[in-house]
Steps between C-alpha positions, in 0.01 A plus 500: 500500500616131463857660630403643827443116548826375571392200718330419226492089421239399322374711216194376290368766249432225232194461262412914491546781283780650633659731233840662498883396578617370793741730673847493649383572832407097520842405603368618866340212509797279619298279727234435208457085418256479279412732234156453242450746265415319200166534312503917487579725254870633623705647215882570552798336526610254787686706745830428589373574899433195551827371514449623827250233572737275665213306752217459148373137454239549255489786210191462267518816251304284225251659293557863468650674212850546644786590245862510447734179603529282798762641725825327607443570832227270541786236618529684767200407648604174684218445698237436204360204424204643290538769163226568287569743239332301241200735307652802456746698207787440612795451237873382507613268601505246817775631729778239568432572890211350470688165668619667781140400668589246721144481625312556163199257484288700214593677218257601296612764208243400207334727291728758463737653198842305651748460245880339548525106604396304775775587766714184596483638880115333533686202573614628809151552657493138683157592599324598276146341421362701274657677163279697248734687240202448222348746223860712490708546169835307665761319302750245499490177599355371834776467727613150679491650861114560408491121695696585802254637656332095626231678671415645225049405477402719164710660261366712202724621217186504230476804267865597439771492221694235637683281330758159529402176612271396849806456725475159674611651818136560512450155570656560824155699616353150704228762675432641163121523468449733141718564248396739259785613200242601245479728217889532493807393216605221669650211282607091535308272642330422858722374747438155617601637834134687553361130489658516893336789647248277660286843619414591188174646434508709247770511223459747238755519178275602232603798219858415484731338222513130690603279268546062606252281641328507830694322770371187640587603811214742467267216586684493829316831634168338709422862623482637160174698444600722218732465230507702165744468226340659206702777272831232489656234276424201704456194419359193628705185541365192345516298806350763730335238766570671825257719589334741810281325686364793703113531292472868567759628244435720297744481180559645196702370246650586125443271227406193537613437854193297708356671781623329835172492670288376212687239285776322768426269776742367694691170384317202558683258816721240334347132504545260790813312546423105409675439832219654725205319248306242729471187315280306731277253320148623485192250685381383234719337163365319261541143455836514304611808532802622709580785733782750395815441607664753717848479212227596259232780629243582273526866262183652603323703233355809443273590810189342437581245258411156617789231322601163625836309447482126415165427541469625880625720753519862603310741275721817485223704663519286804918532451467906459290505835742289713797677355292855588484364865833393559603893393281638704616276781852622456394794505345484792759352691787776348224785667502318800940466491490880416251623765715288787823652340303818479419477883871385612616781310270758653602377838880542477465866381305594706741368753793675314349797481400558827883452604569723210280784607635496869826525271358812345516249149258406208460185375379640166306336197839514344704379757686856598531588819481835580545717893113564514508831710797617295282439189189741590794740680456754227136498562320634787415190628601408855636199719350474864555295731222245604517655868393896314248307291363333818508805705295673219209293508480426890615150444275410211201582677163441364354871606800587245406229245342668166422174286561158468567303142674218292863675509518653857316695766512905448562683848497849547770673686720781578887554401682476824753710359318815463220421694247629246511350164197297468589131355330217351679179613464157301573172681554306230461152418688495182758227382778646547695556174113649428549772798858576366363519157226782618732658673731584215208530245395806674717676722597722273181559341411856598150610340165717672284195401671188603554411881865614585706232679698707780695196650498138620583260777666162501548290851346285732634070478668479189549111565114491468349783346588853469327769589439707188366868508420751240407845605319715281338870510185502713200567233235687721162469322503097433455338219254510179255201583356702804459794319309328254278355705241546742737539793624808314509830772366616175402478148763559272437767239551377086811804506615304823487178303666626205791691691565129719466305148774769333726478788478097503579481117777751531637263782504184320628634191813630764504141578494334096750749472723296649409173366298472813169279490291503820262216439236598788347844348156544717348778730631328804872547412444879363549748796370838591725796617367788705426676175311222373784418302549148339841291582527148385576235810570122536823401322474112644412404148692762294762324259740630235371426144742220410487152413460277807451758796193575324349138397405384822349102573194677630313817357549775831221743479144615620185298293299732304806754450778232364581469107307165357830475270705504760294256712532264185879566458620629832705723335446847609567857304434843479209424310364259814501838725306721222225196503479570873472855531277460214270318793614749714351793323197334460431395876578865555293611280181273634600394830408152416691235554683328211381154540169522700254702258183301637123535324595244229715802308793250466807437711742723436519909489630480170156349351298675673679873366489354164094430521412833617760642231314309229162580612606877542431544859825662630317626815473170609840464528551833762523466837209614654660730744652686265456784224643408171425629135439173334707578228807500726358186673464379113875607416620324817353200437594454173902526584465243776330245239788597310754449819353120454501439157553093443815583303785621707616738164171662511551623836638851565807563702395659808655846370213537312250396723630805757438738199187353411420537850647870526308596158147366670556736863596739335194523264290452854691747639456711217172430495392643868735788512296602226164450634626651818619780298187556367288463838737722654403774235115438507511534856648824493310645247204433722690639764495820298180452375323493854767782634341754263147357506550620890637831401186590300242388805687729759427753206179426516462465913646856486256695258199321689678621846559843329850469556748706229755301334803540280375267180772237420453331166588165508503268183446089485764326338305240311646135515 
């Protein structure tokens, strides 16, 4: 059937029970883009047809029960930037033409019965994200190009036979955010080199034949949240001082290694310099006694220890306090130097960049400077000019204008160019290094539940200001705060809530995908389709997870949704999105709002679930407009108190919250095509009940009418 579709582009047939093999006849489907399959129960090998895929982006054949080996011809899909064959049987080993995916941003072949080494090819993909060749049987050693890839955000190798030394090329992975080489054969000691992979959350080494002592370098990684070295040789140096700071790992050691978190602190600050001591004579000196000479300051003592020198003078308390004020004075005057440099600084790129956008340049975070409509060429993003942008929205007129906030007003319009494409057009206010910066973060980014970019703008006085557009697909139905509240054209059903809640987590985890943390989860920035279908908006905040374009002066965010780790550290993860959807769910869930519970119940959704939890009311916590079994409302609940778990490690990756998510619809679902199942039958067995209870009264009407009849015998089907 699927072949008398040859227009075919999209094709989702994902999480059913589809049985079988798939057949030849798909390489019809030359148009096709985007291909999800995964979670069924297809048997068979991978057909060589779809070499004929040429146009296919995305190709997700995960968990099914597919045999036989990866074929070579899978390099001849040049167009993909997703493969997910990872769940299946597949053996042999990983073809060499694996590299020839220019545009290969996930591969994910775990699970599987892959034998062979790691091909050196992988370090042609220059962007990929996202690498999963874990629980396989391959060999060898792990290959230097393995750090070519510098996009490169998690790589998994755990659960293989590999052996050799941890090349230090992997040091070269900057965006690097876990690292897991587990369970493997792997010998020497840790590179030093890891200490510089300042993205590192989760490091994972455990179960090999490590031998050495754990570098100090180590101590380095301030995003570190998990770390496990057990099953090794290793050894702990003697003068192990430097340690993580970040309080939320979560380590395991072997022997007698201390546990970051719970035995270091950081160093204490060196003492003050004699030169910035003040030495002024106090108000009052005894008869006899002398002030201290500025030559010869006092030693102050322990904190707290009251001493004088030669019968008078300062005590060292009073010493220890001056000398405390004087640092914190400096201090406060190198803050004030760095926030004026910090301002200058801010000033003269935005300056440069301006000129370099009219120059179709980036001024990047690395100083590289790049054609920016060359750079999203490959996608399907578009250039227009300012005079098609203004055209489309009738001159930025406020019948057109669809919302107003911090980054930009949101018009709607239509492409002049067509004349029928509906468009969403953003005036934005961003810096602009910060509008170049969205701009290549997600032009390419093609998924059904995140906004699509479809082109921007740049014009107007570049001596001033630029004008700076982004145009994105028009989302007809709004967005998720209306439809949870009591401007709603109607009450959302608990399947509706589940299906926008799926399609949200399957979104961001597109996003953390690519090392992608949005920073602003909340209803307001979740969209709805015609379908009701969820797609994630609002990139203005959206950074790449690494090092300073993440830490930020200021925590960006919306109160009652943000992180409280990241509003102490204003560094934001992953982990500081899964906290917010974690809100998310539950303002869903209750249509309350997350900071304004009212009736004394405390201030903050998050209490409030957790009281009605404990006193074993889950009702309480249903909307009222809606139908929900309570122990899906219980079972939803409970993963969104995990979603904000005070310890980032304890958090779940937002993979698993979609399944979680998928696993409680489809027991709903489950649930009421069973009872309408059953209703369905009932009412036709009293259907048949009442059609024969009629047959024996017109029986009756007849003998009393002494009518002849032909007698029928009828029989009830008991229920």
């Amino acid at each position: 059937m699927i072949d008398s579709l040859p227009k075919l582009i999209d094709l989702y047939l994902h999480i059913n029970n589809f049985t079988g093999i798939i057949p030849d006849s798909i390489a019809k489907l030359t148009d096709i883009r985007v291909m999800y399959v995964h979670r069924n129960r297809l048997t068979g090998s991978i057909p060589a047809a779809f070499s004929s895929l040429k146009n296919l982006l995305i190709l997700r054949l995960n968990n099914n029960g597919f045999t036989g080996s990866i074929p070579s011809i899978i390099g001849l899909l040049a167009s993909l930037t997703q493969l997910g064959l990872g769940n299946n049987s597949l053996t042999g080993t990983i073809p060499d033409s694996i590299g020839k995916l220019p545009s290969l941003a996930t591969l994910r072949l775990g699970v599987n019965k892959l034998s062979g080494s790691i091909p050196a090819t992988i370090g042609n993909l220059k962007d990929l994200t996202n690498l999963d060749l874990g629980n396989n049987s391959l060999t060898g050693a792990i290959p230097d190009s393995i750090g070519k890839p510098s996009n490169l955000g998690s790589l998994n190798l755990r659960e293989n036979k590999l052996t050799g030394s941890i090349p230090t090329t992997i040091g070269n992975l900057q965006y690097l955010t876990t690292l897991d080489l587990s369970a493997n054969s792997l010998t020497g000691s840790i590179p030093s080199i890891l200490g510089r992979m300042s993205n590192l959350e989760n490091l994972q080494l455990s179960n090999n034949s490590l031998t050495g002592s754990i570098p100090q370098s180590i101590g380095n990684l301030d995003q570190l949240s998990a770390l496990n070295l057990t099953g090794n040789r290793i050894t702990c140096p003697a003068d192990f001082t430097q340690c993580v700071v970040n309080q939320n790992l979560s380590s395991t050691f072997c022997g007698t290694c201390p546990n970051f978190c719970n035995t270091c602190v950081k160093p204490a600050p060196p003492a003050p310099s004699p030169s910035l001591t003040a030495t002024t004579t106090p108000p009052s000196t005894p008869t006899g006694s002398q002030a201290p000479s500025s030559s010869s300051p006092p030693s102050p003592s322990s904190p707290g220890t009251s001493t004088s020198q030669s019968g008078g003078g300062l005590s060292a308390a009073a010493i220890a306090g001056i000398a405390v004020a004087v640092v914190a004075a400096l201090l406060l005057l190198l803050i004030g130097l760095l926030l004026l440099y910090w301002r200058s600084y801010k000033k003269e790129a935005a300056q440069g960049a301006a000129t370099a956008i009219k120059e179709g340049k980036d001024v990047g975070a690395h100083g590289d400077i790049e054609d920016l409509a060359g750079s999203v060429a490959a996608s399907r993003c578009t250039e227009y000019s300012l005079e098609e942008v203004m055209a489309a929205t009738s001159n930025w007129s406020d019948d057109n204008r669809l919302s107003s906030g911090t980054f930009g007003d949101v018009y709607k319009g239509v492409s002049p160019r067509d004349g029928t494409m509906p468009w969403a057009v953003k005036r934005a206010k961003l810096l602009d290094a910060d509008f170049q910066r969205e701009v290549r973060q997600i032009a390419d980014k093609n998924h059904p539940h995140v906004v699509r970019l479809l082109g921007f703008s740049v014009g107007g006085d570049m001596r001033i200001r630029p004008e700076q557009v982004l145009i994105y697909e028009f989302v007809p139905n709004g967005d998720l705060d209306t439809w949870i509240s009591t401007e709603a054209p109607f009450p959302l059903s608990f399947k509706q809530r589940l299906n926008i809640l799926i399609g949200a987590a399957r979104g961001l985890e597109y996003l953390h995908s690519f090392g992608l943390v949005h920073r602003d989860i909340k209803p307001a920035n979740i969209l709805l389709g015609a379908d009701m279908q969820a797609k994630i908006a609002d990139f203005g905040l959206v950074r790449v997870v690494e090092g300073s374009m993440v830490g930020t002066t200021r925590v960006m965010g919306t109160p009652g949704y943000v992180d409280p780790i990241y509003s102490r550290t204003s560094m934001a993860t992953t982990a500081t999105d899964v906290y917010s959807f974690g809100v998310l769910m539950l303002v869903v869930l209750t249509a309350r709002s997350p900071t304004t519970m009212g009736g004394g119940e405390g201030n903050h959704i998050l209490k409030w679930v957790k009281g009605c939890l404990a006193s074993d009311s889950p009702t309480r916590l249903k909307d009222l407009s809606m139908d929900a079994p309570d122990d899906a409302v219980l079972r939803l609940a409970q993963l969104a108190l995990t979603c904000t778990a005070e310890r980032t490690a304890s958090r779940p990756r937002m993979t698993r919250v979609a399944t979680e998510l998928q696993g409680v619809r489809d027991e709903v679902v489950g649930k009421e095509e069973l009872s309408a199942a059953v209703k369905v039958d009932e009412q036709a067995q009293e259907m048949k009940r009442s059609s024969n209870r009629d047959a024996h009264l017109q029986c009756i009407d007849n003998l009393l009418e002494g009518k002849s009849f032909e007698y029928q015998p009828t029989y009830v089907v008991g229920p």
